[in-house]
C-alpha positions as a printed NumPy array, in Angstrom:
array([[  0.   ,   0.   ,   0.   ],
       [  1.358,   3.58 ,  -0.684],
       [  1.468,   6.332,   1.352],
       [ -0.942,   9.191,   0.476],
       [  0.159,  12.448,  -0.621],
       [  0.769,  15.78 ,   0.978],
       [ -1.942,  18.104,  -0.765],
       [  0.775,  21.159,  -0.514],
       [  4.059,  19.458,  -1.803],
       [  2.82 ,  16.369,  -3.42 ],
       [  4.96 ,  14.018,  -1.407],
       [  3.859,  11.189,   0.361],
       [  2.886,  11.561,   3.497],
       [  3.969,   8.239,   5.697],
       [  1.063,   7.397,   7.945],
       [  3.358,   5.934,  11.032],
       [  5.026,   9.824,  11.076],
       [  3.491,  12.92 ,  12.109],
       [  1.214,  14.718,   9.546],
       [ -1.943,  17.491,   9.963],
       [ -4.79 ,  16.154,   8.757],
       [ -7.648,  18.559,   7.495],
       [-11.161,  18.055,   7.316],
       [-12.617,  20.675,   4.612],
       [-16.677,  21.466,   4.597],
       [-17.634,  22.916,   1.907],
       [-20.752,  25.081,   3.2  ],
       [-23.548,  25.381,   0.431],
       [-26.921,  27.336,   0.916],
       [-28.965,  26.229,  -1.028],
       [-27.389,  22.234,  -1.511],
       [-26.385,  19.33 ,   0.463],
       [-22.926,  19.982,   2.659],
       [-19.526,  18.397,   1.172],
       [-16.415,  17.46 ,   3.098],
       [-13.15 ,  16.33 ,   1.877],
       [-10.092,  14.871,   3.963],
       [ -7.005,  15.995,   3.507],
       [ -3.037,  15.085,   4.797],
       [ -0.089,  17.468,   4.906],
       [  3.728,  17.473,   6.34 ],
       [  3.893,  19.341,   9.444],
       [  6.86 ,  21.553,   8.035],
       [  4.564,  22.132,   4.897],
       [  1.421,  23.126,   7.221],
       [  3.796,  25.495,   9.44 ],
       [  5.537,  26.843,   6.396],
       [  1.814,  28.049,   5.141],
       [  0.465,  28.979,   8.411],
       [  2.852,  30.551,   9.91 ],
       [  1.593,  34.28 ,   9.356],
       [ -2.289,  33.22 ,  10.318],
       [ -3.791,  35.008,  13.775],
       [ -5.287,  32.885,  15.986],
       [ -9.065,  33.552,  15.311],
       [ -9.755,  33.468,  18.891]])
């Protein structure tokens, strides 16, 4: 079985190592809900995140 890939480098993304994993809803109004999984590195997560406020 291969590893899945990391959605922001396109590496894979070894399950037995640590990885973010993102659960996406896509929020419609008028239609049924979506959601799509997602994995990424850690470095690639904090290398994309690293300027985001905390929304609290």
């Amino acid at each position: 079985m291969t590893a899945p890939y990391c959605e922001i480098c396109g590496e894979s993304v070894p399950m037995d190592l640590d990885h973010v994993g993102i659960a996406a809803e896509y929020v419609h109004t008028d239609d049924r809900n979506a959601q799509d999984d997602y994995l990424v590195h850690i470095e690639c997560w904090n290398h994309h995140t690293v300027e985001w406020i905390d929304p609290a």
